[in-house]
Every structure is written in C-alpha cells, then in structure tokens.
N, C-alpha and C positions, 0 to 999 in steps of 0.2 A: 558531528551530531546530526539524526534527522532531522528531516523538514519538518516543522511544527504543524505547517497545514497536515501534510498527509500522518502525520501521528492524530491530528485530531480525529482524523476521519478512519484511522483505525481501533482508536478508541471509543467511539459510537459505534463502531463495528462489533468492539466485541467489550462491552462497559462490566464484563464479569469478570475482566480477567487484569491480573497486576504485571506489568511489566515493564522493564527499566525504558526509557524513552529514552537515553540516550545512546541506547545498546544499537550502533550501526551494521549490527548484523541481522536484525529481524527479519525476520519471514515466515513463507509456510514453513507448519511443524514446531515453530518457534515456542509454542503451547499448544495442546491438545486442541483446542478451538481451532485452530487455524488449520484445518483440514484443504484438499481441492475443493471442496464445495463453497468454505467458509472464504478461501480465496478466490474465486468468483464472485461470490457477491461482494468481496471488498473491492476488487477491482470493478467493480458499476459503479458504484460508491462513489472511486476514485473520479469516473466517467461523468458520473453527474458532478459533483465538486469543485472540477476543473475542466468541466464544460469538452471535455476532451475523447474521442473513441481506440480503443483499442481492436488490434484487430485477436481473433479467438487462439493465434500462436503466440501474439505478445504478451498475451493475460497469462500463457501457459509458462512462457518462458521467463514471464519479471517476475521470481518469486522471491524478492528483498526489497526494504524499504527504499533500498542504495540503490537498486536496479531501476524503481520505478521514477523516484529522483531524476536519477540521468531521463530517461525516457520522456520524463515531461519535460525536462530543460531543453532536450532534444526538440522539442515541438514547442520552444519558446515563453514555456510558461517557468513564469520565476516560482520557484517555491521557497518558501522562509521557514 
C-alpha cells in the first residue's frame, strides 16, 4: 500500500480527482491531471512536506508513488 503521507500530499495536489490510494502503481499519466507540469509541482509539494530537495533529474525520473517512497526512505525519512 502507499505511504499515506505522500497520498495525502497528492491528494491536496490534485483534490478533483478520484483514485484508488491503494493502487501502488500511481504515477504520472495515472489521470489526465497528472501531466509533467502537474508532476512538478507535486514533487515541491513533496519537497516542502518532507522538508527534503530533489535534484531536477530525480523529479524527472521518480514518476510512481513507489519510486518516490524508496527515494525518501533512501534519504532516511520514514514514510507511513
């Protein structure tokens, strides 16, 4: 199952849109909303939330809930 932090902060992200939060496969494209642009500003989101920076290849390349998951566990932060 996702992390419930980073579902919460993508559901402030995008509060129009319905979709299953247990589905570990989300990402861009995952709904018309979630464009490059839309995933951008979700990943600052993420940056401000958990206090954390990505560098401009990482935001390009974590494009799954599951990807970004590891990446912050990677840099020590627990996610629930």
């Amino acid at each position: 199952m996702p992390s419930r932090m980073i579902i919460a902060v993508l559901r402030k992200q995008f509060p129009q849109v319905t979709f299953d939060e247990a589905d570990n496969t989300l990402g861009v494209n995952s709904f018309p909303e979630w464009d490059s642009l839309a995933h951008f500003n979700f990943m600052m989101s993420l940056e401000e939330a958990f206090a954390v920076r990505f560098s401009l290849d990482e935001m390009a390349e974590l494009k799954s809930i599951k990807e970004i998951a590891v990446a912050l566990s990677s840099r020590g932060i627990v996610v629930t």
